[in-house]
TIVOLUM-181756 format. One record per residue (C-alpha): residue in one letter; x, y, z. Coordinates in steps of 0.2 Angstrom, whole numbers. Layout:
! TIVOLUM-181756
[rolo 'a'; [X; Y; Z]],
...
! end
This chain:
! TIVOLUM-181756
[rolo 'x'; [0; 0; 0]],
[rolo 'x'; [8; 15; -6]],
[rolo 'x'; [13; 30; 9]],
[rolo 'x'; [6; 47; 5]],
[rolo 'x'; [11; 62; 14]],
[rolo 'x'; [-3; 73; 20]],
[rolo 'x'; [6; 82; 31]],
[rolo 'x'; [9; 105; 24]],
[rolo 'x'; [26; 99; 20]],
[rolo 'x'; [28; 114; 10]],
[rolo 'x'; [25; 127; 24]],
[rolo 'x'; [38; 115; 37]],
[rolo 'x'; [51; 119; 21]],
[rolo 'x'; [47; 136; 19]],
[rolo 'x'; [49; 142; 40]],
[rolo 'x'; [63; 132; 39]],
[rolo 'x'; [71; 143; 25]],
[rolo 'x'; [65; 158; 33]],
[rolo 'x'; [73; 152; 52]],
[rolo 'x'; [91; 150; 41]],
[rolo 'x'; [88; 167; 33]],
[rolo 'x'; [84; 176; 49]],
[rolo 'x'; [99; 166; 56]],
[rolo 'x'; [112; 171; 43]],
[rolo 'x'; [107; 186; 43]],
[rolo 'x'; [109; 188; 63]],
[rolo 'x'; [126; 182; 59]],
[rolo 'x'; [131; 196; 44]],
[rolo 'x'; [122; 206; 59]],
[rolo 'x'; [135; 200; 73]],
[rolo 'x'; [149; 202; 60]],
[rolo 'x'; [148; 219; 55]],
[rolo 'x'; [144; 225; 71]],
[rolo 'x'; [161; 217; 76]],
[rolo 'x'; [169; 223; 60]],
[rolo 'x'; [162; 241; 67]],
[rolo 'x'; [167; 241; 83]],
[rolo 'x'; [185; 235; 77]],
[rolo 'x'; [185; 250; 68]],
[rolo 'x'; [180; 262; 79]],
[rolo 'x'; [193; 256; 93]],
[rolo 'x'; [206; 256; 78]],
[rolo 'x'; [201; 277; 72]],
[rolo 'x'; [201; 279; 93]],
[rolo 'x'; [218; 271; 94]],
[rolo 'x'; [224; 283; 78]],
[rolo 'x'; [217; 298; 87]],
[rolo 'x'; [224; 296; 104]],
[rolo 'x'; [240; 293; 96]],
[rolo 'x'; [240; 308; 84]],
[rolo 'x'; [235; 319; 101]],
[rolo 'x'; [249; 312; 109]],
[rolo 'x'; [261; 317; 95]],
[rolo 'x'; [251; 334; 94]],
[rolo 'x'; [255; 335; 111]],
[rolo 'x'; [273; 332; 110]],
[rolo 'x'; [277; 344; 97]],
[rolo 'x'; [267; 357; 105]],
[rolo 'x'; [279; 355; 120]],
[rolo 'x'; [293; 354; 108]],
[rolo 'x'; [288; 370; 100]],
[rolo 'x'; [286; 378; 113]],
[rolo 'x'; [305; 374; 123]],
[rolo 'x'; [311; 380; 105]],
[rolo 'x'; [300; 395; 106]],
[rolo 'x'; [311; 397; 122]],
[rolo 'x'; [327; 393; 114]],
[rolo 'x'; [324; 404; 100]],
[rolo 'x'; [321; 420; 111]],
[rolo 'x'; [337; 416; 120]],
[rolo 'x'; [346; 415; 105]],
[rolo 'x'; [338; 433; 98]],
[rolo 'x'; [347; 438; 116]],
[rolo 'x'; [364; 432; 113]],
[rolo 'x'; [362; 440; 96]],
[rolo 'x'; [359; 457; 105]],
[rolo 'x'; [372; 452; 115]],
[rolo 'x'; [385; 448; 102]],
[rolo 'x'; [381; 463; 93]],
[rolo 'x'; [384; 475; 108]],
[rolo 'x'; [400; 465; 109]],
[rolo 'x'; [404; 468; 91]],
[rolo 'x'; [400; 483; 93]],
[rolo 'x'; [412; 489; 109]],
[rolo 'x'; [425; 479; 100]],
[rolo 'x'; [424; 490; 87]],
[rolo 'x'; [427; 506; 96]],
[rolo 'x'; [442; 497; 105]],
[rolo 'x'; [450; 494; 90]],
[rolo 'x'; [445; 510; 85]],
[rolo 'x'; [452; 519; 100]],
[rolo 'x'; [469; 509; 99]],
[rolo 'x'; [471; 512; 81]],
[rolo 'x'; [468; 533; 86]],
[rolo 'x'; [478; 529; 101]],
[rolo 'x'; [497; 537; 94]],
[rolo 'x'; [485; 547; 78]],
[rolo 'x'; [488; 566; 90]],
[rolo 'x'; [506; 562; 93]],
[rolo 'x'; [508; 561; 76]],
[rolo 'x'; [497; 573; 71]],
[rolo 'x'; [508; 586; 85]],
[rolo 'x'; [524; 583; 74]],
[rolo 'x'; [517; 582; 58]],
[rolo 'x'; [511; 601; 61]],
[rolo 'x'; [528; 605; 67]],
[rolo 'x'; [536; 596; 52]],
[rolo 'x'; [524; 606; 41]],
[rolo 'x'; [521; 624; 45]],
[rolo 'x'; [532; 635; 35]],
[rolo 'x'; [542; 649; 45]],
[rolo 'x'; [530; 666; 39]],
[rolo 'x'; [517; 655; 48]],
[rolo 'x'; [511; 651; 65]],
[rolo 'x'; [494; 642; 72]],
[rolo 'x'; [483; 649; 85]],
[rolo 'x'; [470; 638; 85]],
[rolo 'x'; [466; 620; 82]],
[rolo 'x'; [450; 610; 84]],
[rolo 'x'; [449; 591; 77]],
[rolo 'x'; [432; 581; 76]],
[rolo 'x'; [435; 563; 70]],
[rolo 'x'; [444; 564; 53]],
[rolo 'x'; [442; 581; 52]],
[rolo 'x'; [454; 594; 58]],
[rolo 'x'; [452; 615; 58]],
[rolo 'x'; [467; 625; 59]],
[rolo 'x'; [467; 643; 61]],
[rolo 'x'; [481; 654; 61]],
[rolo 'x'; [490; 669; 52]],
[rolo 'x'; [504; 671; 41]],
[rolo 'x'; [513; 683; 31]],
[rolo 'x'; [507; 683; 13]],
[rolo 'x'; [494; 672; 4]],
[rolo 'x'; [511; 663; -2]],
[rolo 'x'; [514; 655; 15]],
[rolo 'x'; [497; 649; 15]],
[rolo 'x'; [498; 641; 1]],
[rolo 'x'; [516; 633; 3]],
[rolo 'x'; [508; 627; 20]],
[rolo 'x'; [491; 618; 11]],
[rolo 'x'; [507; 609; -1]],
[rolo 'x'; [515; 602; 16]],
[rolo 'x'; [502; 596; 23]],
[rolo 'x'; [494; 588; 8]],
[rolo 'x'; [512; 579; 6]],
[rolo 'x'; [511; 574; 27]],
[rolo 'x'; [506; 555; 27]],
[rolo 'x'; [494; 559; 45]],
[rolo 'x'; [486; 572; 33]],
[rolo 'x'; [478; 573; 17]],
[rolo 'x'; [468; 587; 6]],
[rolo 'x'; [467; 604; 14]],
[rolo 'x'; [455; 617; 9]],
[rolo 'x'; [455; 633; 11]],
[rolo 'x'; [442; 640; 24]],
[rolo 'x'; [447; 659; 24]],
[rolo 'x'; [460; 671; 20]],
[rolo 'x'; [461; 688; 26]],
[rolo 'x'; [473; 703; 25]],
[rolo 'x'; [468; 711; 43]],
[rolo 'x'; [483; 728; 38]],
[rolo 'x'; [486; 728; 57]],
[rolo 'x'; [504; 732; 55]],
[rolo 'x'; [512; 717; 61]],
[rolo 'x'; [522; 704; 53]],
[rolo 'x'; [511; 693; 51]],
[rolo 'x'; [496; 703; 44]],
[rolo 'x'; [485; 688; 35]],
[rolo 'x'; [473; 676; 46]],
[rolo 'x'; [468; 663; 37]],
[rolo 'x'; [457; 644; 41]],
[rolo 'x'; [460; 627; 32]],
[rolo 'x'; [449; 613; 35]],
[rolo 'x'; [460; 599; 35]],
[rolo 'x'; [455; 579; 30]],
[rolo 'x'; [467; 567; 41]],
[rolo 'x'; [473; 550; 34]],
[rolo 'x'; [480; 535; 42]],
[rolo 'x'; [494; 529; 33]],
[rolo 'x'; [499; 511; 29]],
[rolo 'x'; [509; 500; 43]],
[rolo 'x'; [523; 499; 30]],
[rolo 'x'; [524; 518; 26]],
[rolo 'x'; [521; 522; 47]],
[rolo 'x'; [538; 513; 50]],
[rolo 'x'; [548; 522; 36]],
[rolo 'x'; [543; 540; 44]],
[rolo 'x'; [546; 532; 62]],
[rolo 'x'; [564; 527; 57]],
[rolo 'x'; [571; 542; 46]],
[rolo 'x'; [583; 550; 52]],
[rolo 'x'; [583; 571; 58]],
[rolo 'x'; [594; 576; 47]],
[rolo 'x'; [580; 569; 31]],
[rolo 'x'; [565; 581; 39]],
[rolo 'x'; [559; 591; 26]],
[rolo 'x'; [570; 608; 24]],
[rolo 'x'; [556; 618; 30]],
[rolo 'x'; [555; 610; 47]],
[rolo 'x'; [576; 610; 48]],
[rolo 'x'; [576; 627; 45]],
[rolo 'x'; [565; 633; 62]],
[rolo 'x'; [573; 639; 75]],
[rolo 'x'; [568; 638; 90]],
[rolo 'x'; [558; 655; 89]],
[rolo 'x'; [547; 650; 77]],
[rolo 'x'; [544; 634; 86]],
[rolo 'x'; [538; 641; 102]],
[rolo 'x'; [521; 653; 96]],
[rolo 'x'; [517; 637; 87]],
[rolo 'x'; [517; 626; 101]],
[rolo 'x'; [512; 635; 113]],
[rolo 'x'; [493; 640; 105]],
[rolo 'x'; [492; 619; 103]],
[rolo 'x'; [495; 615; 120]],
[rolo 'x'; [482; 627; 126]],
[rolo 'x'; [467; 621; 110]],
[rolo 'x'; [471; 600; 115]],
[rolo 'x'; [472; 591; 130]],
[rolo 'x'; [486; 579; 123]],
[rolo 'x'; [503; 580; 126]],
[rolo 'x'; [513; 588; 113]],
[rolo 'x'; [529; 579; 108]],
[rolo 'x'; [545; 591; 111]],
[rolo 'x'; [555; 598; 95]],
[rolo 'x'; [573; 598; 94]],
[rolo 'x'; [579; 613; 85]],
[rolo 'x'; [590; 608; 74]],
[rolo 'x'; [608; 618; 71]],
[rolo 'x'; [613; 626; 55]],
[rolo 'x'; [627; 616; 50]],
[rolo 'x'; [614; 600; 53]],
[rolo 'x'; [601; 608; 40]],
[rolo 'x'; [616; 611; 28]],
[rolo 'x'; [620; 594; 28]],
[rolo 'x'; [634; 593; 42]],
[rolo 'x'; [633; 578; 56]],
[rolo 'x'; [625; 587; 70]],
[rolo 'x'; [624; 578; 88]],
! end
């Protein structure tokens, strides 16, 4: 006898597909939510890490910030430095230039001229004083443009006062002031008196004294004493 079926075979099938449906998709369910969650703890991790190194470089930036503002202060420093050193060296390149400067104006001033007043500022220098025609002037702007402590003179003023005197022209010259070379310092310092220039052999001690003694009085330095030199040593004798 053949077995028939009546049970709704069919609708047993069909609930059982949908409990396997319901089920896998529980499961996708389950799995992205891990997948999710895996990621969200992977972003938090990524973020926490990235603060941290915000964090660090912050602090970093900041001790440079420090650093930095030290350094702008040594700069200042250094420069103030720099800059005294300058004037030092400045100072103790000008420390002999008056001494010179003292002799060279002895050296140069003709004997129909004398000085009454001086006044230097820097490289500059003014000279002031009278002479007995415009021709001592002039042969006194040509000795001091051939000094090596002095360079181009100009000609401030020139005056004929006709007071009688000897010496009846005042005159003014503004005067540049060089610094010769290291070389050219120590031939002038180791010539000898008798190869002065004959203008400056030729002073007695006359002449000498109204030129110094206006000088002394117009500077504070010292102003180095001038031997006068005898006849026979200006005519080319051997004097002692």
């Amino acid at each position: 006898m053949a077995h028939v079926n009546l049970l709704p075979w069919r609708a047993a099938r069909r609930k059982q597909r949908e409990r396997e449906f319901y089920m896998q998709l529980g499961a996708a369910f389950v799995v992205g939510l891990g997948v999710l969650l895996l990621w969200v703890f992977w972003m938090d991790q990524r973020i926490d890490n990235q603060n941290d190194r915000n964090t660090y470089l912050q602090t970093e930036i900041k001790q440079l910030d420090v650093r930095i503002a030290k350094i702008k202060d040594l700069e200042k420093v250094r420069e103030h430095l720099l800059a005294r050193k300058q004037i030092i060296e400045q100072l103790q390149a000008d420390r002999s230039q008056m001494v010179h400067l003292f002799d060279e104006l002895v050296k140069t001033i003709p004997t129909s001229a004398r000085l009454s007043g001086l006044k230097q500022g820097g490289q500059a220098m003014s000279l002031d004083g009278v002479a007995q025609s415009n021709a001592s002037v002039a042969e006194y702007m040509r000795n001091i443009e051939g000094s090596p402590w002095m360079g181009h003179a100009d000609l401030r003023k020139t005056e004929n006062t006709h007071n009688g005197s000897r010496m009846p022209y005042t005159f003014g010259l503004n005067v540049t002031l060089n610094k010769p070379k290291a070389d050219e310092t120590d031939k002038v310092s180791v010539l000898p008196a008798a190869a002065a220039p004959a203008a400056a052999a030729t002073v007695p001690a006359a002449a000498t004294a109204p030129v110094a003694a206006p000088l002394a009085k117009s500077a504070t330095t010292a102003v180095p004493e001038t031997k006068p030199v005898s006849a026979p040593t200006a005519t080319g004798g051997a004097g002692s």
